[in-house]
LUMBA-401712 format. One record per residue (C-alpha): residue number from 1; x, y, z. Coordinates in Angstrom, 1 decimal, always signed. Layout:
<sites>
   nr       x       y       z
  NUM       X       Y       Z
...
</sites>
This chain:
<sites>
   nr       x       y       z
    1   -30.8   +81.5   -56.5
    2   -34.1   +83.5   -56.6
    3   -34.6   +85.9   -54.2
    4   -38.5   +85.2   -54.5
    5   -40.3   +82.5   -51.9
    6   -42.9   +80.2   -53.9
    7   -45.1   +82.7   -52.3
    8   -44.1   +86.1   -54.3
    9   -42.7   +87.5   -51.2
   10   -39.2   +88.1   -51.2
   11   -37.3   +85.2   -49.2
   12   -35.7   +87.7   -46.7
   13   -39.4   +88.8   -45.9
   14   -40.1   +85.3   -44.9
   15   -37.5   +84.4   -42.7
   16   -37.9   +87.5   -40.7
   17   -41.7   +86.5   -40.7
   18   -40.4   +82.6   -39.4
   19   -38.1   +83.9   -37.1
   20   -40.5   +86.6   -35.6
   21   -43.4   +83.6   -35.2
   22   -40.7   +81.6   -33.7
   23   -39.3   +84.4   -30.9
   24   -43.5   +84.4   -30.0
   25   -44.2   +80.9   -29.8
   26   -40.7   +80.6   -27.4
   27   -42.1   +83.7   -25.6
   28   -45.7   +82.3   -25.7
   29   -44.3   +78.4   -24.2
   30   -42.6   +80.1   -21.3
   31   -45.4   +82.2   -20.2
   32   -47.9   +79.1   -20.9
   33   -45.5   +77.1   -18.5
   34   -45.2   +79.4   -16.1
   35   -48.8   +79.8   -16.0
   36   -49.5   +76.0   -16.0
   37   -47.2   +75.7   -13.0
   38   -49.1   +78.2   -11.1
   39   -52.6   +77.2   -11.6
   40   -51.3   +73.3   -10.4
   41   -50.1   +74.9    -6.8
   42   -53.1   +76.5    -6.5
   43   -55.3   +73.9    -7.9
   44   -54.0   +70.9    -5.2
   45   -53.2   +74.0    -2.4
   46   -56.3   +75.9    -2.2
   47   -58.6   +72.7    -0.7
   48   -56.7   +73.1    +2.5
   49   -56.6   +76.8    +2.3
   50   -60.7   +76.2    +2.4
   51   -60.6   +73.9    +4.5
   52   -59.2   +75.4    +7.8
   53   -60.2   +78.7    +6.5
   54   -57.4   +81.5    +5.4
   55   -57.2   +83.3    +8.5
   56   -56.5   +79.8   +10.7
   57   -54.2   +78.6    +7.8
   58   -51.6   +82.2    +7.8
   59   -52.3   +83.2   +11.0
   60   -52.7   +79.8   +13.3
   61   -49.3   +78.9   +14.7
   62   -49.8   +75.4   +15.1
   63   -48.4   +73.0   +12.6
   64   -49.0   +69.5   +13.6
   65   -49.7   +67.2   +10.6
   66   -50.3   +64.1   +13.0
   67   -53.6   +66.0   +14.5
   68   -54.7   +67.5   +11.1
   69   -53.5   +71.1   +12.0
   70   -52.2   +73.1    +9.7
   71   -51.1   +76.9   +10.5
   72   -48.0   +78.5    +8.9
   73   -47.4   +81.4   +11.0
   74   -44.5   +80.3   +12.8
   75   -42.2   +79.4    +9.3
   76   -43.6   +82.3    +8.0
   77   -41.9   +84.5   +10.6
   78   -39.4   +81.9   +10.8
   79   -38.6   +82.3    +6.9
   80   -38.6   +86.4    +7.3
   81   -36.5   +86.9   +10.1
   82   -33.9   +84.9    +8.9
   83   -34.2   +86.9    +5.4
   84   -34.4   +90.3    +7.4
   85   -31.0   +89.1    +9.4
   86   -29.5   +88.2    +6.0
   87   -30.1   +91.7    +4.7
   88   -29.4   +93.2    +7.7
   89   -25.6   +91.4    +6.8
   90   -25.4   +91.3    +3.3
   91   -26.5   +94.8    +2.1
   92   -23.8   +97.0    +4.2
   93   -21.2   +94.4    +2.8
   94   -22.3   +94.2    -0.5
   95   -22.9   +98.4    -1.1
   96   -19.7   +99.0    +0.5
   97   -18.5   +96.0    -2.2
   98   -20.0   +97.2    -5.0
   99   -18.8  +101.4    -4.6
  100   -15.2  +100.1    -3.9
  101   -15.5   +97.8    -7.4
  102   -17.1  +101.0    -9.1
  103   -15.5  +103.8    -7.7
  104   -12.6  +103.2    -5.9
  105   -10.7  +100.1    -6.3
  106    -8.0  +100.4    -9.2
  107    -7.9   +98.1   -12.3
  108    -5.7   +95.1   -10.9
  109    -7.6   +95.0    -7.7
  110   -11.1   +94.6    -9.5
  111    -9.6   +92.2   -11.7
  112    -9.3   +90.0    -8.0
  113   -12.4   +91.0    -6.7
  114   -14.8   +90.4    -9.2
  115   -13.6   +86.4    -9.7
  116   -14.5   +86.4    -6.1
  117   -18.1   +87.3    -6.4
  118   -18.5   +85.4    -9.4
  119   -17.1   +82.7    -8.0
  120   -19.6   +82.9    -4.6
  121   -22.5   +82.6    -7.2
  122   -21.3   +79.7    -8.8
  123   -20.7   +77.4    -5.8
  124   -23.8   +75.2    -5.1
  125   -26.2   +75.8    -2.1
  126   -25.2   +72.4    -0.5
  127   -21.7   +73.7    +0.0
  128   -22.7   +76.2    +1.7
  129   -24.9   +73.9    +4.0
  130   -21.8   +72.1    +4.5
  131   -19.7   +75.0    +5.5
  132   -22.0   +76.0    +7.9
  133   -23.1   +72.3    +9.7
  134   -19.2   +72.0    +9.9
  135   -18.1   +75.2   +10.9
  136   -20.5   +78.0   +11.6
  137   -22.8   +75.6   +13.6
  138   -20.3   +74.5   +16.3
  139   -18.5   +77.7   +16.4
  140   -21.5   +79.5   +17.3
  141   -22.5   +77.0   +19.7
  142   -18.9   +76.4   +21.2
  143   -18.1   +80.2   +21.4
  144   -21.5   +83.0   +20.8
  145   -23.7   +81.1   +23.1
  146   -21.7   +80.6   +26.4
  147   -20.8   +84.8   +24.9
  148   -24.4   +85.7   +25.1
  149   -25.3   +84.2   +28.3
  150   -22.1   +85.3   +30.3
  151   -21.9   +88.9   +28.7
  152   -25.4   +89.7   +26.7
  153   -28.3   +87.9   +28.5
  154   -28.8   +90.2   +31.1
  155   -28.9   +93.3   +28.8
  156   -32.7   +94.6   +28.4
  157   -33.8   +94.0   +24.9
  158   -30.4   +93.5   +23.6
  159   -30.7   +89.9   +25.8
  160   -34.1   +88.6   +25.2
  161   -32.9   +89.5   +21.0
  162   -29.9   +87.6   +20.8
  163   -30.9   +84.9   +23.5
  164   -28.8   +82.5   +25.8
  165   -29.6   +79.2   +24.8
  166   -28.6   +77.4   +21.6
  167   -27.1   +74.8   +20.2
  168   -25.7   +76.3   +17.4
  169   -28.6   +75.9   +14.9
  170   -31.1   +78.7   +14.1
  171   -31.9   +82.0   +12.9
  172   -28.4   +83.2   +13.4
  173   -26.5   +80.6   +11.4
  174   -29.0   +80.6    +9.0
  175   -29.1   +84.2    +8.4
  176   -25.4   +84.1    +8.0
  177   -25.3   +81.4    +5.4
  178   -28.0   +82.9    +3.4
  179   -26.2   +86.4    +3.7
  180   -22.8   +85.2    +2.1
  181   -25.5   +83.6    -0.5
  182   -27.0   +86.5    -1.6
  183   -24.0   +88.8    -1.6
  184   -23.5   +88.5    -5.1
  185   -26.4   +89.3    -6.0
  186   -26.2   +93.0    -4.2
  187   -23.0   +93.5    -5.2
  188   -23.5   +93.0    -8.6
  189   -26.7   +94.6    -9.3
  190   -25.4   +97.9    -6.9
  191   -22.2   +97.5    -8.8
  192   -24.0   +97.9   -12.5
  193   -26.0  +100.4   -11.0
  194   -23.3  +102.9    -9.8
  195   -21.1  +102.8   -13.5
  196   -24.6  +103.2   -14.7
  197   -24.6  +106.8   -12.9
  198   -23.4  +109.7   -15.7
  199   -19.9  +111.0   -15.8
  200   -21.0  +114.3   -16.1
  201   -22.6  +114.5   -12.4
  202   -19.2  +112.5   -10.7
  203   -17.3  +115.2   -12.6
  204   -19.4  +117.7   -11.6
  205   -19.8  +117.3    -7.9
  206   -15.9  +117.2    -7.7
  207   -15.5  +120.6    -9.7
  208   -17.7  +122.4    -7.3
  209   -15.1  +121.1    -4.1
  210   -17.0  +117.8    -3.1
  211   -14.5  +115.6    -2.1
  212   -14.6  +111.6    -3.7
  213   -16.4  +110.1    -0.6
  214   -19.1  +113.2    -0.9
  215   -19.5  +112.5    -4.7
  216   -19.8  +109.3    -4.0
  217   -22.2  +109.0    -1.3
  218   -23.7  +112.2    -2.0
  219   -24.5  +112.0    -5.8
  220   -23.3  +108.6    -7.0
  221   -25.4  +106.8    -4.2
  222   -28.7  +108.3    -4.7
  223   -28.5  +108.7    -8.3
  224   -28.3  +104.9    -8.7
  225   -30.8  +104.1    -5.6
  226   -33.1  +102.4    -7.4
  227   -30.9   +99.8    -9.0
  228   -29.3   +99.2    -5.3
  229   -33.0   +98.6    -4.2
  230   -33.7   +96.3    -7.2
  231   -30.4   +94.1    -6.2
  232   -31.3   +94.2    -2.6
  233   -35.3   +92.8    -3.4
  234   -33.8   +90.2    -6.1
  235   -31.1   +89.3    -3.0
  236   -34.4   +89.2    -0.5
  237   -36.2   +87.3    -3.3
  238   -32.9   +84.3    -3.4
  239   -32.9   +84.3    +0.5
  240   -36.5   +83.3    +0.7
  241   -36.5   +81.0    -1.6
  242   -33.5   +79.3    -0.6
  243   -33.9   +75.9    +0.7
  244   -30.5   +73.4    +1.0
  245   -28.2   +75.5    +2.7
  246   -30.7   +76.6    +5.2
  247   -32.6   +73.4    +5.8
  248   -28.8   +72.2    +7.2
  249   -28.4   +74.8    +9.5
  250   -31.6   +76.6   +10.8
  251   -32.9   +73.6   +13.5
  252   -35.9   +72.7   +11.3
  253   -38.3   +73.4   +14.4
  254   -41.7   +74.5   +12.9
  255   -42.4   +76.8   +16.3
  256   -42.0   +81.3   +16.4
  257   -38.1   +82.2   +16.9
  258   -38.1   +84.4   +19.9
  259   -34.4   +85.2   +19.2
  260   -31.6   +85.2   +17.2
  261   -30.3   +81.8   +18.8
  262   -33.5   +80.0   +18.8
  263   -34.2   +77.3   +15.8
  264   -36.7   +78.2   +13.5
  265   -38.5   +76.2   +10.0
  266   -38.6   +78.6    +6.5
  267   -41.1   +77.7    +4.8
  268   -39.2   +76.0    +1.9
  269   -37.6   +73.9    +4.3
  270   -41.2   +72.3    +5.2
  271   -41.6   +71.5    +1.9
  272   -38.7   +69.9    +1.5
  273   -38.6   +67.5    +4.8
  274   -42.2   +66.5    +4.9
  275   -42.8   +65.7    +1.5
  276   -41.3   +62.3    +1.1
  277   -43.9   +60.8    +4.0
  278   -47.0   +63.7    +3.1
  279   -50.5   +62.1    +2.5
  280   -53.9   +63.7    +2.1
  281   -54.5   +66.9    +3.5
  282   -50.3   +67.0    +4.6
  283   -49.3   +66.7    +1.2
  284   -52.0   +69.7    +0.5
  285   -50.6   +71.7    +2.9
  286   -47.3   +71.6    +1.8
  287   -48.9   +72.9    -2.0
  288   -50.3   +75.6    +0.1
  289   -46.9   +77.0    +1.7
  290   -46.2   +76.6    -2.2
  291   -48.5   +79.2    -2.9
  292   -47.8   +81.6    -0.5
  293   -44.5   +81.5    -1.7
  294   -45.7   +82.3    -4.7
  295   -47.6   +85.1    -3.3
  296   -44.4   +86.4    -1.7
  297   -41.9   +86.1    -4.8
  298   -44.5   +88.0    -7.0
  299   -45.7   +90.6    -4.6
  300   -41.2   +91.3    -5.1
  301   -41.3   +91.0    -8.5
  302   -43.6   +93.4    -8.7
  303   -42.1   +96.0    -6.6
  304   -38.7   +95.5    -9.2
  305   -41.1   +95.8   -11.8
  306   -42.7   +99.3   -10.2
  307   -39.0  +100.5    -9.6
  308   -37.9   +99.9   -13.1
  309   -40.7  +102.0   -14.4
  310   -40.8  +104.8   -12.2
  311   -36.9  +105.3   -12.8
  312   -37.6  +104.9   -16.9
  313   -40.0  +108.1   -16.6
  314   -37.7  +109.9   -14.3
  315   -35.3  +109.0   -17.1
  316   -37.7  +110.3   -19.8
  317   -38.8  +113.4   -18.0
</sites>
């Protein structure tokens, strides 16, 4: 077999050359459809954004699509308190996770642990929905609310935060689900992060006297922050975007939670239940929570981004 191409080249030349054009043209389709996908949200979003004005449209807190209103303030804070409650769960769990998988655990007890997470990432949104309308919904409502009124209600602050009336859907069950949701994700990410941490500075801090929890929360920690902080945005990224599990659970009432027990609408959620019977300027209002979204997700990828590159020059320096 000749080991010259019709065109002089040798044939191992050219298939590198196809292969390369072909690894561009994949990369070049996925950033065309990503780019495609954007420019159609905005495209059948933005006439609405126009139209009550941007300022009226964010900051408005009146959603009423029977009256032609449109304002997205209340699922915005609805969609960030329940993420914020999430995280407020989730990242103490899933550090304290992730250094007993990296640092502490021995062999045959990863070998149980990590199954576990894996196997929380794998099961589908809608069981989690489930889980919680079944379980989390009615306990909170059959135990934490008559709790908070008799015990927590007359606290200042502490009261008017966790609230004494409920029915067992809202922030709190929904920042639950989503927390279990993007454990995971932390623990994971924080996990990789640790191992990734050089021997030499674990060995290091123990040969001057530190003892294992000092190394470990003292050098390990800081050394991998930034990975910790890139799991915990990517986690934050999941829980706003999430839509099933917390459309089941969070009350699906488009008004400003004023406490942990109050029902709130995300944002995604909106999306999701309006869409089937959307018309008109509805329809483009829904493409507009679409693009803030977007807004959102990227202003997050970007700070991953940011954090990725400011650790590769610390890395280089």
């Amino acid at each position: 077999m000749s080991e010259y191409s019709f065109t002089g080249k040798p044939v191992r030349k050219v298939v590198e050359k196809v292969i390369e054009s072909s690894l561009l043209l994949c990369a070049l389709s996925c950033i065309l459809t990503i780019f495609l996908i954007i420019l159609f949200i905005i495209t059948q979003g933005m006439p609405i954004i126009l139209k009550e004005g941007p300022v009226d449209f964010v900051l408005g807190t009146t959603w009423d699509p029977y009256n032609d209103i449109y304002n997205i303030l209340p699922m915005i804070i609805g969609t960030f308190v329940v993420t914020l409650l999430s995280l407020a769960i989730a990242v103490p769990l899933g550090l304290g996770c992730a250094m007993l998988i990296a640092e502490v655990a021995p062999y045959q007890v990863r070998g149980i642990i990590r199954p576990a997470i894996e196997t929380l990432a794998a099961i589908p949104s809608i069981i989690y929905g489930l889980f919680g309308l079944i379980v989390l919904v009615p306990f909170i409502r059959d135990y934490i609310v008559p709790f908070a009124r008799d015990y927590i209600a007359w606290m200042p602050l502490v009261g008017d935060l966790v609230g004494a009336k409920g029915n067992g859907f809202g922030v709190l069950a929904a920042g639950v689900i989503l927390a279990v949701m993007i454990l995971p994700t932390i623990i994971s990410i924080s996990e990789d992060s640790l191992r990734a941490v050089p021997r030499e500075l674990r060995e290091g801090s123990l040969a001057i006297g530190a003892t294992k929890w000092q190394m470990i929360t003292g050098i390990v920690t800081p050394a991998a922050l930034s990975g910790i902080i890139a799991g915990v945005v990517l986690g934050m990224g999941r829980a706003i975007g999430e839509t099933m599990a917390v459309l089941m659970v969070a009350g699906n009432s488009p008004i400003i939670p004023t406490s942990l027990l109050s029902m709130t609408r995300p944002m995604t959620s909106a999306i999701v239940l309006e869409w089937n019977y959307a018309t008109g300027d509805h329809q483009t209002a829904l493409f507009a929570i679409g693009i803030v979204l977007l807004f959102v997700i990227m202003i997050l990828n970007l700070i991953i981004y940011l954090g990725k590159r400011k650790k590769l020059n610390v890395a280089r320096m």
